[in-house]
C-alpha positions as CSV (number, residue, x, y, z in Angstrom):
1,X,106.8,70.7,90.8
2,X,108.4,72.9,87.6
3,X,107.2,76.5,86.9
4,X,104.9,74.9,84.2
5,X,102.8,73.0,86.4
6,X,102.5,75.5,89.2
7,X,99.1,78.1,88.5
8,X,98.0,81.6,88.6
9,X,97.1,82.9,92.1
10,X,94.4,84.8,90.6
11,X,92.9,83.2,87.8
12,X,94.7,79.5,88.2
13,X,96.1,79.2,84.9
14,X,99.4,78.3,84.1
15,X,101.9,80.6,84.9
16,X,104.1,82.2,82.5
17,X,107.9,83.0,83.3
18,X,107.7,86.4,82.1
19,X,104.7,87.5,84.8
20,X,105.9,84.8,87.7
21,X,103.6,83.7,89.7
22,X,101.2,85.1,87.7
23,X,100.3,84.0,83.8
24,X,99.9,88.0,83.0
25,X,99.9,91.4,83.3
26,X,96.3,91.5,83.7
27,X,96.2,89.2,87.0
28,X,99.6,91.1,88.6
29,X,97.4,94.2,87.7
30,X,94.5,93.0,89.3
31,X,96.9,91.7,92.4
32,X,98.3,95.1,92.8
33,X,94.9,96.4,92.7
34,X,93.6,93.9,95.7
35,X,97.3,95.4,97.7
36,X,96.1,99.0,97.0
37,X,92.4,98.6,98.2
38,X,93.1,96.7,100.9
39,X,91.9,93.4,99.7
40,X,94.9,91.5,101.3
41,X,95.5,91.7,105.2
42,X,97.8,90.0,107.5
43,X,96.1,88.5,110.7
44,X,96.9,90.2,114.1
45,X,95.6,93.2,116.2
46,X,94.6,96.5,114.4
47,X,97.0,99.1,113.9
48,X,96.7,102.2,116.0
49,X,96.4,105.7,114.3
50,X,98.7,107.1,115.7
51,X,97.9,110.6,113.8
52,X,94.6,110.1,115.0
53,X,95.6,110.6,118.8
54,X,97.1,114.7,117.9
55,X,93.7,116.1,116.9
């Protein structure tokens, strides 16, 4: 599978070298935006708040 054929994680259009993997800087935009907020998550046990414990 080429760079041509492979799509968008966001949108699923074709992806563009320049924005890899994404096909612009609206959808890495839009990606960073789902990091920021919390909209991604990696599976396992909450963390604990550790600053949470001092008060």
């Amino acid at each position: 599978m080429t760079a041509a054929t492979r799509r968008c994680p966001i949108c699923r259009k074709p992806r563009v070298a320049e924005h890899a993997p994404f096909c612009s800087t609206r959808c890495k935009d839009r990606d960073l935006v789902r990091w920021l907020d919390d909209g991604y998550a990696l599976p396992g046990p909450r963390a604990v708040d550790e600053d949470a414990d001092k008060a």
